[in-house]
C-alpha positions as a Markdown table, in Angstrom:
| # | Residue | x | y | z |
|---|---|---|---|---|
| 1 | Unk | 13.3 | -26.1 | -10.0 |
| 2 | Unk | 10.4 | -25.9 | -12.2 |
| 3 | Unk | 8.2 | -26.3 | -9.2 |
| 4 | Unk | 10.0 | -23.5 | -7.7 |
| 5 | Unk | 9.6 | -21.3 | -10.4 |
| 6 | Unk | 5.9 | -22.0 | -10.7 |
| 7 | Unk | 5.6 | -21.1 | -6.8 |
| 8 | Unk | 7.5 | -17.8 | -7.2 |
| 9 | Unk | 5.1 | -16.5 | -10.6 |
| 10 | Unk | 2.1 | -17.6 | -8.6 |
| 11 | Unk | 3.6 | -15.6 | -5.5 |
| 12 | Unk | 4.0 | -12.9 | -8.2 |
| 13 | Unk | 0.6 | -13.0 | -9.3 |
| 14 | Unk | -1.2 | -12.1 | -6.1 |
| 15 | Unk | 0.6 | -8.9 | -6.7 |
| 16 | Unk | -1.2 | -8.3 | -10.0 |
| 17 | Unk | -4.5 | -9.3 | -8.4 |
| 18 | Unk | -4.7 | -7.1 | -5.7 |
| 19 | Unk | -2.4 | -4.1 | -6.1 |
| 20 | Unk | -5.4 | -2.8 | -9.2 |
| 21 | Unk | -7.6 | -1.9 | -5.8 |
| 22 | Unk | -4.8 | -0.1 | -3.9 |
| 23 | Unk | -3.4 | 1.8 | -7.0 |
| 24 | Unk | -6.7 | 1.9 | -9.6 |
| 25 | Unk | -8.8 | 2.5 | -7.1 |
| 26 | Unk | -7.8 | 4.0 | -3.9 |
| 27 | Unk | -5.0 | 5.9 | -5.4 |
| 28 | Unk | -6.3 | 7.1 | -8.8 |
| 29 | Unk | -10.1 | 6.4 | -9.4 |
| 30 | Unk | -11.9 | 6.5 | -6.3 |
| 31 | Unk | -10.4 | 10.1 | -5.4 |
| 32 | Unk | -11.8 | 11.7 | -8.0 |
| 33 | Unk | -15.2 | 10.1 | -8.1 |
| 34 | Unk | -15.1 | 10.8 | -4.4 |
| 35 | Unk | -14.6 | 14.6 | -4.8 |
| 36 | Unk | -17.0 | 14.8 | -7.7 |
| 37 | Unk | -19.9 | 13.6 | -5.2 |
| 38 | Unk | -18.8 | 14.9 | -2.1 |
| 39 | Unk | -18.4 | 18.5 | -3.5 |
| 40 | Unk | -21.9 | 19.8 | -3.7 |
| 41 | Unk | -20.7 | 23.0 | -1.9 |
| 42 | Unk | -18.3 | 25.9 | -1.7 |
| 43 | Unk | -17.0 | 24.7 | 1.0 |
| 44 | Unk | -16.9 | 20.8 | 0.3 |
| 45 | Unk | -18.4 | 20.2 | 3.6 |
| 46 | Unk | -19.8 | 16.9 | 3.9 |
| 47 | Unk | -22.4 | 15.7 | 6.7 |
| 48 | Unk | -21.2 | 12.0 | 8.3 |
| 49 | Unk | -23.9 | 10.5 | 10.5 |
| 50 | Unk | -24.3 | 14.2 | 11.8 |
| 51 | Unk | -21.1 | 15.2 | 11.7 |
| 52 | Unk | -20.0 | 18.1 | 9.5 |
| 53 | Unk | -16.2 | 17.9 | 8.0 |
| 54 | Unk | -14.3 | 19.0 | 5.0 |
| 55 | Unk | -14.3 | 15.7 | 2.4 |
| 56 | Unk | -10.8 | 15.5 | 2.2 |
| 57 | Unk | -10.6 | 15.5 | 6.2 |
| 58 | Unk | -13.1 | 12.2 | 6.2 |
| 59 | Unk | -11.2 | 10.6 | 3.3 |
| 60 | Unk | -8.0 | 11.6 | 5.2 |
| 61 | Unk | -9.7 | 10.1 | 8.8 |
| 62 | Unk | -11.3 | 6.5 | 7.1 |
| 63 | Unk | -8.3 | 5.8 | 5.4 |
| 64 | Unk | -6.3 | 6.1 | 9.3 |
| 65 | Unk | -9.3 | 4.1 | 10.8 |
| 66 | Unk | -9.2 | 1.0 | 8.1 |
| 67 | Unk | -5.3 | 0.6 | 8.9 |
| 68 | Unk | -5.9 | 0.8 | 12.6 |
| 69 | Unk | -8.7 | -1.6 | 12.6 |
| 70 | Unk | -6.2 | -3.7 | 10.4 |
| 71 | Unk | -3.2 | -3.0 | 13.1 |
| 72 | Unk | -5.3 | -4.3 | 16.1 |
| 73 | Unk | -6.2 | -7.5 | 13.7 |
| 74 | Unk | -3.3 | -8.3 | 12.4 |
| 75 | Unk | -1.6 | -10.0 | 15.8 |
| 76 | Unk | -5.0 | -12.0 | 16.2 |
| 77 | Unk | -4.5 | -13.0 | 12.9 |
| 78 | Unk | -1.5 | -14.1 | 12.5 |
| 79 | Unk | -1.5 | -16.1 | 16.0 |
| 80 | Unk | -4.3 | -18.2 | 14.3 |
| 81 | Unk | -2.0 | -18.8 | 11.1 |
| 82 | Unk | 1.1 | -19.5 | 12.9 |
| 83 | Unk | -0.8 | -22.1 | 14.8 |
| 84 | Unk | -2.8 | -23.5 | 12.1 |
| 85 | Unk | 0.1 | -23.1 | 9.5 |
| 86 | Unk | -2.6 | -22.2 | 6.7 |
| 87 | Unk | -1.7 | -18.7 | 5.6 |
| 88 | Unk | -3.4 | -18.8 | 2.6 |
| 89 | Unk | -6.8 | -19.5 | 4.3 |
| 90 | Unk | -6.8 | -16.3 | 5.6 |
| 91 | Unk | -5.2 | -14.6 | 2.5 |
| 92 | Unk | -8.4 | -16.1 | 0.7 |
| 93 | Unk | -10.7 | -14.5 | 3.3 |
| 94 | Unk | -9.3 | -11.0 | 3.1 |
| 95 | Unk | -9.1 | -11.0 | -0.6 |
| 96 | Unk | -12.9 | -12.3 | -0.8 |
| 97 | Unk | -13.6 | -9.3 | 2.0 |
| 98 | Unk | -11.6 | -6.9 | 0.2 |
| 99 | Unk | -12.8 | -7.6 | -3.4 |
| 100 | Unk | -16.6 | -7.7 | -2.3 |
| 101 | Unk | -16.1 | -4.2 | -0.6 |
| 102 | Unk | -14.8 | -2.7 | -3.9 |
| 103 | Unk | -17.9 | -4.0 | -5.8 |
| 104 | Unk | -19.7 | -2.6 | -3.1 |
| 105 | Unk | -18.8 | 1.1 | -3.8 |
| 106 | Unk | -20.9 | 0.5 | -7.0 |
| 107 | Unk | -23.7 | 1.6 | -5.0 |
| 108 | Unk | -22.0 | 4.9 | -3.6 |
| 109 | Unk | -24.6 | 6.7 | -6.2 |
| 110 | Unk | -24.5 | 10.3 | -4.5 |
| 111 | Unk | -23.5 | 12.6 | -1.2 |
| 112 | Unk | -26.5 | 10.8 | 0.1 |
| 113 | Unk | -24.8 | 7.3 | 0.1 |
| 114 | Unk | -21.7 | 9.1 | 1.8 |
| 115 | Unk | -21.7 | 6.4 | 4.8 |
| 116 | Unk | -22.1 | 3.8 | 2.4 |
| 117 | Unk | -19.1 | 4.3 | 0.5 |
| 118 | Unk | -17.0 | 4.9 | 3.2 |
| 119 | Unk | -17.6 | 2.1 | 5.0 |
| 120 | Unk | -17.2 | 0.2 | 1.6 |
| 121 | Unk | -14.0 | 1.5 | 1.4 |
| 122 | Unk | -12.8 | 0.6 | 4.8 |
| 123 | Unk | -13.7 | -2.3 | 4.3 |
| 124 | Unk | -11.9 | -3.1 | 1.1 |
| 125 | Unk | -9.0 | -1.4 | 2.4 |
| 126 | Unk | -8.9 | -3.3 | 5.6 |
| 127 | Unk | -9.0 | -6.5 | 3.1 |
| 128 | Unk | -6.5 | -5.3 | 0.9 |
| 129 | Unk | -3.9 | -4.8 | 3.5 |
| 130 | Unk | -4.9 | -7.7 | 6.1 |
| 131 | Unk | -4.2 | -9.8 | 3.6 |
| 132 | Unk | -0.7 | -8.3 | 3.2 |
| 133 | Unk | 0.9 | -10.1 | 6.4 |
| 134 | Unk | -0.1 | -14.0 | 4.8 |
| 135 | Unk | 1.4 | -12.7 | 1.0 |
| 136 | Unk | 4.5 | -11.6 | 2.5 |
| 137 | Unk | 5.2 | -14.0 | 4.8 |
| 138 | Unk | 5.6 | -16.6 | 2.3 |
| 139 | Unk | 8.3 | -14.7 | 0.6 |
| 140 | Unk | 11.5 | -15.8 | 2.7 |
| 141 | Unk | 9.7 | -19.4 | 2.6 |
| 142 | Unk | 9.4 | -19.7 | -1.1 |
| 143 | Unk | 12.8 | -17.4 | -2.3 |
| 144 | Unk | 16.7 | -17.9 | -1.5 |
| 145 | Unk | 17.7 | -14.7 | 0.3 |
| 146 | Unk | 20.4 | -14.0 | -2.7 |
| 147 | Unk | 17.1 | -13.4 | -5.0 |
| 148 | Unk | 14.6 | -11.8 | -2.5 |
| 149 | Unk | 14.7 | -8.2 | -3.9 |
| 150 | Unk | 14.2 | -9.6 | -7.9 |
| 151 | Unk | 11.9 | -11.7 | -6.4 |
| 152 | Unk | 10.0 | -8.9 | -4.2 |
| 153 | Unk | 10.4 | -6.0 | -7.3 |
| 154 | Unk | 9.4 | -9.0 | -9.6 |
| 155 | Unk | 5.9 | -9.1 | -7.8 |
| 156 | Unk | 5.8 | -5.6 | -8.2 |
| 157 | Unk | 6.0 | -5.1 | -11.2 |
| 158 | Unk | 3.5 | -8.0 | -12.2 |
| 159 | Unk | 1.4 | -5.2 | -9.9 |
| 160 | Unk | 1.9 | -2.3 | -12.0 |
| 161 | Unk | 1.9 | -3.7 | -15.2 |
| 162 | Unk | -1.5 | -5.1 | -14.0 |
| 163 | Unk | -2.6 | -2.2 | -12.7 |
| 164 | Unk | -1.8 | -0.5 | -16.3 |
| 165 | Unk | -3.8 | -2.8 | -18.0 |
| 166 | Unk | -7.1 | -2.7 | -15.8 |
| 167 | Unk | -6.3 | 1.3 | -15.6 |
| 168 | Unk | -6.5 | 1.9 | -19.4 |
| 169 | Unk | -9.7 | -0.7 | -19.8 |
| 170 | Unk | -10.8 | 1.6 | -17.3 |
| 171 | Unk | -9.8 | 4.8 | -18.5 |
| 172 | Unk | -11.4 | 4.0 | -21.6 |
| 173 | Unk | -14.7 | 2.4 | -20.5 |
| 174 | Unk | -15.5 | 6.0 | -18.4 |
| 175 | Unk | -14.0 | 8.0 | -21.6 |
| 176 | Unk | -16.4 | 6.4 | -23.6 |
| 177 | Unk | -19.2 | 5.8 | -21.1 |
| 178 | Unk | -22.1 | 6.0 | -24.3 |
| 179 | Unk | -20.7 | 3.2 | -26.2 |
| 180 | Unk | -20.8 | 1.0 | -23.4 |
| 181 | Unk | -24.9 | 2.0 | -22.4 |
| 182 | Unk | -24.1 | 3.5 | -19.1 |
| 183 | Unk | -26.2 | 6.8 | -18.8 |
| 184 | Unk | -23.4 | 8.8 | -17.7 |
| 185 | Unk | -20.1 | 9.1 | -16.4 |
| 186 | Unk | -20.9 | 8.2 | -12.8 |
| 187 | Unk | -22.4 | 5.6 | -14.1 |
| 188 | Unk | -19.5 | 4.4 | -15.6 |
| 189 | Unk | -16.8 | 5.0 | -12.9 |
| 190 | Unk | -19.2 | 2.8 | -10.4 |
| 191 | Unk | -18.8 | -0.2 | -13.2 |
| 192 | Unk | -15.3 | 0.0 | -13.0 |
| 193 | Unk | -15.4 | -0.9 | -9.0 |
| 194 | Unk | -17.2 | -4.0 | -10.1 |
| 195 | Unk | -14.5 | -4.4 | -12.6 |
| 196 | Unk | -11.5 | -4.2 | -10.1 |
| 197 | Unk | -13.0 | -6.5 | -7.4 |
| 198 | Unk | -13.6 | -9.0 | -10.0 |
| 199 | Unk | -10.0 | -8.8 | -11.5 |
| 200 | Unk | -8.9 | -8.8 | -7.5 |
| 201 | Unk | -10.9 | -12.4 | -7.3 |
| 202 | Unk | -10.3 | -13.9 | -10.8 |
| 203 | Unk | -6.4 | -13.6 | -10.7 |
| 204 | Unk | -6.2 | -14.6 | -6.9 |
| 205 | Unk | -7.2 | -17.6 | -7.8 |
| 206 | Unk | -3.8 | -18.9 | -9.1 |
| 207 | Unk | -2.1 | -17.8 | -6.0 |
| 208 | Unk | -4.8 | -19.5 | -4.1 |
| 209 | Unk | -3.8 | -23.0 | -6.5 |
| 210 | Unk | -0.5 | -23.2 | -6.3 |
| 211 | Unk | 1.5 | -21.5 | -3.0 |
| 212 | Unk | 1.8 | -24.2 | 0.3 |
| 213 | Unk | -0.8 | -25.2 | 2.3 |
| 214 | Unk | 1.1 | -25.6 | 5.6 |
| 215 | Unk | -1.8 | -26.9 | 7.1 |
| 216 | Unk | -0.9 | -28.5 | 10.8 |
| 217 | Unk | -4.4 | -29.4 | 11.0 |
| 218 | Unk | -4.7 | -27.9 | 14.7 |
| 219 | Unk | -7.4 | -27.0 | 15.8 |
| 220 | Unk | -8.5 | -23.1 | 16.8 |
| 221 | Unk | -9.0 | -22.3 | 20.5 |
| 222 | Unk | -9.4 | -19.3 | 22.7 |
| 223 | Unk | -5.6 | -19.1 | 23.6 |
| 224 | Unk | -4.9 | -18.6 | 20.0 |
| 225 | Unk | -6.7 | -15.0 | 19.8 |
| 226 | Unk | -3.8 | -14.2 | 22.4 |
| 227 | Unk | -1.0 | -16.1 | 20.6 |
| 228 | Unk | -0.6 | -13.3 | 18.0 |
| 229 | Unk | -0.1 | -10.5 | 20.5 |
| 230 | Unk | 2.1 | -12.4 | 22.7 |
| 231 | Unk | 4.5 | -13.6 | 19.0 |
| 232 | Unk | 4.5 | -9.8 | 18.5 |
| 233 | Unk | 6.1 | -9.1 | 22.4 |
| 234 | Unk | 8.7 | -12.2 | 21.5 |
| 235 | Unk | 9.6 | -10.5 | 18.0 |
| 236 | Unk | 10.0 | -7.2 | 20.3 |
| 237 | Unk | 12.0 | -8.6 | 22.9 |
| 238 | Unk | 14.0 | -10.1 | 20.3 |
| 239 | Unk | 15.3 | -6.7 | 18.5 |
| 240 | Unk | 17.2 | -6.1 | 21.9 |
| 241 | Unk | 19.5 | -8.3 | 19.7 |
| 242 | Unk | 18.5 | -7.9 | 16.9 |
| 243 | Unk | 19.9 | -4.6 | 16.6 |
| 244 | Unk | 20.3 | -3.5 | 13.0 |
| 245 | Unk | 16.4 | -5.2 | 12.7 |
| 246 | Unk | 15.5 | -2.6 | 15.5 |
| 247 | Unk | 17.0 | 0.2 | 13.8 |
| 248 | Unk | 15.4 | 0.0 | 10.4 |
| 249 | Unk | 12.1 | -1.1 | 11.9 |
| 250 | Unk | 12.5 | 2.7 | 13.3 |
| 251 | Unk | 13.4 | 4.2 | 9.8 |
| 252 | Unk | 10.6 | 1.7 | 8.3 |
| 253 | Unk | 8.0 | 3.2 | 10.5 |
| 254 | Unk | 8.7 | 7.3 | 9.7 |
| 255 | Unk | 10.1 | 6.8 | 6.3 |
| 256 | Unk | 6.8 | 4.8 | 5.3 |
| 257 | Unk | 4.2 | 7.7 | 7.1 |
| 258 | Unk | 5.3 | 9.8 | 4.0 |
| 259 | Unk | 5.2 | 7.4 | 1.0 |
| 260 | Unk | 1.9 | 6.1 | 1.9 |
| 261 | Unk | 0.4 | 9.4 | 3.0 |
| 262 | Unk | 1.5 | 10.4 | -0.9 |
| 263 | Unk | 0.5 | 7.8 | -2.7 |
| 264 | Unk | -2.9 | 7.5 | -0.8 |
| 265 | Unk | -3.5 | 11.1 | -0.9 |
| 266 | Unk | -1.3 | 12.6 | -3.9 |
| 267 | Unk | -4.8 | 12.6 | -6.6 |
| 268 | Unk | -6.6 | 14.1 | -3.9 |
| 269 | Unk | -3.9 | 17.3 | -3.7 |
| 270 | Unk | -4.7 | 17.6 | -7.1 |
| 271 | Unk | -7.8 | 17.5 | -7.6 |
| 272 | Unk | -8.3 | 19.7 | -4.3 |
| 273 | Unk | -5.5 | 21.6 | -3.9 |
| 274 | Unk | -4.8 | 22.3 | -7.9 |
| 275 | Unk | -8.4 | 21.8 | -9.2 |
| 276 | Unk | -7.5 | 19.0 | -11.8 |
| 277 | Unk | -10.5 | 17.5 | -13.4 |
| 278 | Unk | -10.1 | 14.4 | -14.7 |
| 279 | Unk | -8.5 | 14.4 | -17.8 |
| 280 | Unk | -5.9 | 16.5 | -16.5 |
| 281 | Unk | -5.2 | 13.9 | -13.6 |
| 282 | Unk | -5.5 | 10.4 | -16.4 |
| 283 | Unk | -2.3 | 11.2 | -17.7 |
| 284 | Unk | -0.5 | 11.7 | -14.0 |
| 285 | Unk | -2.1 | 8.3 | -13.2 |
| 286 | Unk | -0.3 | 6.3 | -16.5 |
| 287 | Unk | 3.3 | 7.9 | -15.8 |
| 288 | Unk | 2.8 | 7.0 | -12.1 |
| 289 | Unk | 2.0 | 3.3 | -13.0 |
| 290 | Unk | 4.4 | 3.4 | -16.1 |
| 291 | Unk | 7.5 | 4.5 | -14.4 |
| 292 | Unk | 7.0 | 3.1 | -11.1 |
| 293 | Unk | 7.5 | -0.4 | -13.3 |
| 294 | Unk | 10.6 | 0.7 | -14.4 |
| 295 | Unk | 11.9 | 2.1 | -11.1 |
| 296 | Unk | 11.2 | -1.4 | -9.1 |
| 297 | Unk | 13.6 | -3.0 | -11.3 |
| 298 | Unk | 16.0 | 0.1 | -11.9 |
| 299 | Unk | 16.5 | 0.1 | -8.0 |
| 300 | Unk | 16.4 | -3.6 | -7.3 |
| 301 | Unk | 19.5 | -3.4 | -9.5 |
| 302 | Unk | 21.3 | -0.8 | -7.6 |
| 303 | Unk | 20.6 | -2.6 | -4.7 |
| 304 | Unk | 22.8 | -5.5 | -6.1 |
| 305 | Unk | 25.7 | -2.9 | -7.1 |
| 306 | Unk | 25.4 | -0.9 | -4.0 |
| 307 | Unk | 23.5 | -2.9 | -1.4 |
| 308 | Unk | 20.0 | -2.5 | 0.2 |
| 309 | Unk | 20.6 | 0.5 | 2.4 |
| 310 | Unk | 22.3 | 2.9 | -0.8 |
| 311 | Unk | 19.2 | 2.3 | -2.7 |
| 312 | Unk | 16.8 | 3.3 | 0.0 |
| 313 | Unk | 18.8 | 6.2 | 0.9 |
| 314 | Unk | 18.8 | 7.3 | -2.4 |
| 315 | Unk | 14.8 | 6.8 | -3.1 |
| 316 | Unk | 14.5 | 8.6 | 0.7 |
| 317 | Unk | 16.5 | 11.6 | -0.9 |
| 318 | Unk | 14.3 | 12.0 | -4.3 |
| 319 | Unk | 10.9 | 11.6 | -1.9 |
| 320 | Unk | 12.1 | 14.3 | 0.3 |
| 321 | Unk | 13.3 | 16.2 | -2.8 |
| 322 | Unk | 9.3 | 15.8 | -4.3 |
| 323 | Unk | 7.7 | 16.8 | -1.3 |
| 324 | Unk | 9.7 | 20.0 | -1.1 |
| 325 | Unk | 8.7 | 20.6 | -4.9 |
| 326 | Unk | 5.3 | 19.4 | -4.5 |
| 327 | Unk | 4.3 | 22.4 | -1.8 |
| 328 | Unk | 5.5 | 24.8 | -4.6 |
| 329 | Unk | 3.1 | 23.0 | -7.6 |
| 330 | Unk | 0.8 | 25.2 | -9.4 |
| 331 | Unk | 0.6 | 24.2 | -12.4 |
| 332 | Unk | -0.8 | 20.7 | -14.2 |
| 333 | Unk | 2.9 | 20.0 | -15.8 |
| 334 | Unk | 4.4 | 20.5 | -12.6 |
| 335 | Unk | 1.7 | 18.0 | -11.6 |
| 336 | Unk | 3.0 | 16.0 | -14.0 |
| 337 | Unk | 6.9 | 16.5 | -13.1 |
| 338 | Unk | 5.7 | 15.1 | -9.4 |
| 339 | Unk | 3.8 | 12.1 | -10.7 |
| 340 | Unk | 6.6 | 10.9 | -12.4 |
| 341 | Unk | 9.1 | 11.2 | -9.8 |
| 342 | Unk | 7.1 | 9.6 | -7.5 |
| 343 | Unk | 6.0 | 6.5 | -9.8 |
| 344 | Unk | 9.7 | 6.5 | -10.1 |
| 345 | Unk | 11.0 | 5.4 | -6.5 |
| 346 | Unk | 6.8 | 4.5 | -5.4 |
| 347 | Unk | 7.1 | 0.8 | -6.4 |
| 348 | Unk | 11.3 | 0.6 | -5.6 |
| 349 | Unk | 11.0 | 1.6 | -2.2 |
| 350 | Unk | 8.4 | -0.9 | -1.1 |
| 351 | Unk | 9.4 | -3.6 | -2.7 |
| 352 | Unk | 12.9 | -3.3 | -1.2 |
| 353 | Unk | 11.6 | -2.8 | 1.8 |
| 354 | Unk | 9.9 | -5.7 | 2.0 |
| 355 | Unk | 12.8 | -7.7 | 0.8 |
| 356 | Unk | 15.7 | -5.7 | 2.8 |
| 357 | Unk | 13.4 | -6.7 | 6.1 |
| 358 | Unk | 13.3 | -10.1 | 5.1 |
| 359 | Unk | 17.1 | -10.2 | 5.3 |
| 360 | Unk | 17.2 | -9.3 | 8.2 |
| 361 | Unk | 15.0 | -12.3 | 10.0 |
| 362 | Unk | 17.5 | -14.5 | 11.9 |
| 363 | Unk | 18.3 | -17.4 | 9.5 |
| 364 | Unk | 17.3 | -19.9 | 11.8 |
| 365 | Unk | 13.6 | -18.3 | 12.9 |
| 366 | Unk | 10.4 | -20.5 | 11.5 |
| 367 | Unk | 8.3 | -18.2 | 12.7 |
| 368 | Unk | 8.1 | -16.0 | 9.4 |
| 369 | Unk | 4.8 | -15.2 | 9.6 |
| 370 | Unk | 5.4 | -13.1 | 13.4 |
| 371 | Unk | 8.1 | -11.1 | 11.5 |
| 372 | Unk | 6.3 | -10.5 | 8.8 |
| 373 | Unk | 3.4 | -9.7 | 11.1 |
| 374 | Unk | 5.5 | -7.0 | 13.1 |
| 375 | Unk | 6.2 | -5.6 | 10.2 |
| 376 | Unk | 3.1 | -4.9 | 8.6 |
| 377 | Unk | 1.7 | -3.8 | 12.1 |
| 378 | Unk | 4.5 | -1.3 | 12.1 |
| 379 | Unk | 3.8 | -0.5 | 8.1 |
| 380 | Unk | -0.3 | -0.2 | 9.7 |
| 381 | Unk | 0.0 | 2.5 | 12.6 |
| 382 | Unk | 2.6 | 4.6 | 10.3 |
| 383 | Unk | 0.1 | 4.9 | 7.9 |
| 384 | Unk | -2.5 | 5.6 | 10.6 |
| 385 | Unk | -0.4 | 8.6 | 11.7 |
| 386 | Unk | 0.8 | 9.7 | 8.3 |
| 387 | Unk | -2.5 | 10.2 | 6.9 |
| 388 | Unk | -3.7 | 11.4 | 10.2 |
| 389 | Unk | -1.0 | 13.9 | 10.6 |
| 390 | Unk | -1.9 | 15.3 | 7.2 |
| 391 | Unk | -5.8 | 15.3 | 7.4 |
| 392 | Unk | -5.5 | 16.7 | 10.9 |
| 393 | Unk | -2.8 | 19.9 | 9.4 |
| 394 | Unk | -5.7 | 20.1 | 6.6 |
| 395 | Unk | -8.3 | 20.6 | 9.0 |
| 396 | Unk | -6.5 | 23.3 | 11.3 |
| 397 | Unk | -4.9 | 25.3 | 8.7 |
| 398 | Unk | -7.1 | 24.6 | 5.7 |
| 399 | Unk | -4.8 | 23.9 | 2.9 |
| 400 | Unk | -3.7 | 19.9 | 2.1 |
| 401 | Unk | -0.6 | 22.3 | 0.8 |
| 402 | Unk | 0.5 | 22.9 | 4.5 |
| 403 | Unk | 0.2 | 19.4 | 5.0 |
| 404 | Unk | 3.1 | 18.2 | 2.6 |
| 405 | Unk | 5.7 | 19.9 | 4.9 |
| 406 | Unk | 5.3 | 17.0 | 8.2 |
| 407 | Unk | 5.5 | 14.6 | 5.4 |
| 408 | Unk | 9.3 | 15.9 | 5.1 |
| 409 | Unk | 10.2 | 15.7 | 8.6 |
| 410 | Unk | 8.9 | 11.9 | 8.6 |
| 411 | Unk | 11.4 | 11.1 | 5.4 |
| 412 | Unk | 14.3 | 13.4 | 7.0 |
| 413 | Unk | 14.0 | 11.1 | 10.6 |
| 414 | Unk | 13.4 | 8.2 | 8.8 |
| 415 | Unk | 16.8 | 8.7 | 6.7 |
| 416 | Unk | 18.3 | 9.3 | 9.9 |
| 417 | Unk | 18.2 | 5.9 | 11.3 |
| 418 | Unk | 18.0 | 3.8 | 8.1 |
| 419 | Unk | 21.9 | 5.3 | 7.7 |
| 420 | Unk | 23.1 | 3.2 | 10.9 |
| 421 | Unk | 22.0 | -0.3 | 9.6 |
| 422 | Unk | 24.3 | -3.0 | 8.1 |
| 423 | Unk | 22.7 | -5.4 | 6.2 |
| 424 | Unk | 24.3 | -8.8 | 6.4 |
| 425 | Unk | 26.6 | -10.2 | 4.3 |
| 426 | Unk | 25.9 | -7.0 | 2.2 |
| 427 | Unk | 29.1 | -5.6 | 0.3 |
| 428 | Unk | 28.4 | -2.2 | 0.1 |
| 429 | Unk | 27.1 | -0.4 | 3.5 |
| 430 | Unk | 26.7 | 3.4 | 4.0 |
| 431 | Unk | 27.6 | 3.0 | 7.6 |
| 432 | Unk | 29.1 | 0.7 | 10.4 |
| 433 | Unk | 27.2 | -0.5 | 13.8 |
């Protein structure tokens, strides 16, 4: 049991090593540095290898791009690791690419570097979520299926509460740049992209010790690049019985477009749409990280009072319920209202996600890693046409403000099908098959 338990905190930790990119960085830090170079003009036009578009439009474009690259890789990917059996070979790979990227951005220096950092910032992003398909993968193999949403909103949590850490060092370093020697701010903020890819490295390293091997010692081949798309067809021939696994793949896929559009976008909107520097947007950044702690747990819970597909429901109806109140926000307390609503069902939602689809894997299947692979792909193109959706409604109308409203519609349709799945053995369902 002790074994066990050290498996499980190591799983854990992986979640404090690299959620500080996806929530320091690409949802809190890197925005606002990113708008601070990129608008040198009324207009905030940028030029991108001869290509004039609004900056939030590119951000909006590269961020759909890095999860499509990561889509297409993903079945490769996981065909290699199925047949090798050594997941954490390629988590390694996409933690090292990832982390390396981040430190990259420390030479995004000015509008002049523009292709630099974005392609930095692909990079790191398609390492950050590549990786994701080996780290969750191991979670039915390492955790009974009566604890995989503690389990899952444990590892969130050690996320966030790592994230908060890192995020105040941070905050701090760039608040008080001088005492540190950097020159100026800029300065500063660049240092702090060294500071999360090292962090991303350093803590992955326990992971890296102590989760299974699995190694079958089989050799690669050319057939293998194949054997991932063809495990995906088999997992989607399979939800023709798999029916309740089919239907909340479906409310997976919409639900998703708008949570990840938000979070990957939401300091953007302010600083765009509301013209928030950055001490007005610090404090939004904390309560997000601060409550979404406490809402991982707080809705892990009601999931064992009212079962997996109440809770979601619920979160589904207080996201729909933000974005609605977020295309009214004016003001930096209303600001401020939203952040803390959505740090409040942001790490809930996708840590019972995660564990609610890990229910529903046939008992019998070995072939975790497919699943989990079909999963993330479908997590991957949602986001692709999430953030898509939104930067393509910026670019025609003008306002990220008109954008909010698809995000609605995705959380509405999303609701819609989530309401017809049982969960097995699950005591409390909102709805019979």
């Amino acid at each position: 049991m002790k074994k066990i338990n050290g498996v499980i905190r190591a799983w854990c930790t992986y979640d404090l090593a690299n959620s500080v990119y996806n929530l320091v960085i690409n949802t809190a830090i890197f925005p606002i540095y990113y708008t601070a170079v990129t608008s040198v003009s009324n207009d905030d036009k940028v030029d991108f290898f001869g290509f004039e578009m609004v900056n939030s439009v590119l951000y909006s474009y590269a961020t759909s791009l890095s999860y499509l690259i990561s889509a297409l890789l993903l079945p490769i990917l996981s065909g290699i690791a199925d047949y090798t059996g050594n997941k954490k070979k390629y988590l390694k790979i996409f933690t090292y690419l990832g982390a390396f990227a981040c430190i990259g951005l420390f030479f995004f220096t000015n509008e002049n570097a523009l292709e630099w950092g974005i392609f930095c910032v692909m990079l790191a992003s398609i390492g950050y979520s590549s990786g994701l398909v080996f780290y969750d993968a191991y979670l039915p193999e390492i955790a009974p299926k009566n604890m995989t949403d503690r389990i899952s909103a444990k590892g969130f949590s050690y996320g966030y509460a790592g994230s908060v850490i890192l995020l105040l060092i941070s905050i701090f370093i760039t608040q008080k740049y001088e005492m540190f020697g950097f020159s100026d701010l800029g300065e500063a903020t660049r240092f702090v992209f060294i500071l999360v890819g090292l962090w991303w490295i350093g803590f992955a390293q326990v992971p890296f010790k102590w989760l299974p091997k699995n190694n079958s010692n089989k050799k690669v081949s050319r057939d293998i690049f194949k054997n991932g798309y063809l495990e995906l067809k088999k997992v989607f021939l399979s939800l023709k019985k798999l029916k309740n696994m089919k239907m909340y793949l479906f409310a997976y896929f919409f639900y998703n477009m708008g949570v990840q559009t938000i979070m990957l976008l939401a300091i953007l909107f302010g600083t765009k749409e509301l013209e928030l520097n950055s001490s007005q947007l610090i404090p939004a950044i904390i309560i997000i990280q601060f409550v979404a702690i406490l809402g991982a747990t707080l809705f892990a819970k009601l999931s064992d009072l009212r079962g997996n597909i109440f809770s979601l429901s619920t979160m589904i109806g207080i996201w729909i319920g933000i974005c609605l109140y977020g295309y009214t926000v004016t003001s930096v307390n209303q600001f401020y209202v939203i952040a803390g609503l959505v740090g409040l069902v942001m790490g809930g939602i996708q840590s019972l996600s995660r564990a609610t689809f890990s229910k529903l894997i046939p008992i019998n299947s070995e072939d975790h890693t497919s699943y989990f692979s079909f999963y993330d792909v479908t997590f991957h193109i949602s986001v692709v046409l999430g953030t898509f959706s939104y930067g393509l409604i910026d670019q025609i109308t003008g306002s990220m403000r008109n954008s909010i409203l698809i995000l609605v519609l995705f959380f509405i349709i999303g609701l819609a099908f989530l309401i017809f799945v049982k969960m097995p053995n699950e005591k409390f369902q909102t709805s019979k098959t």
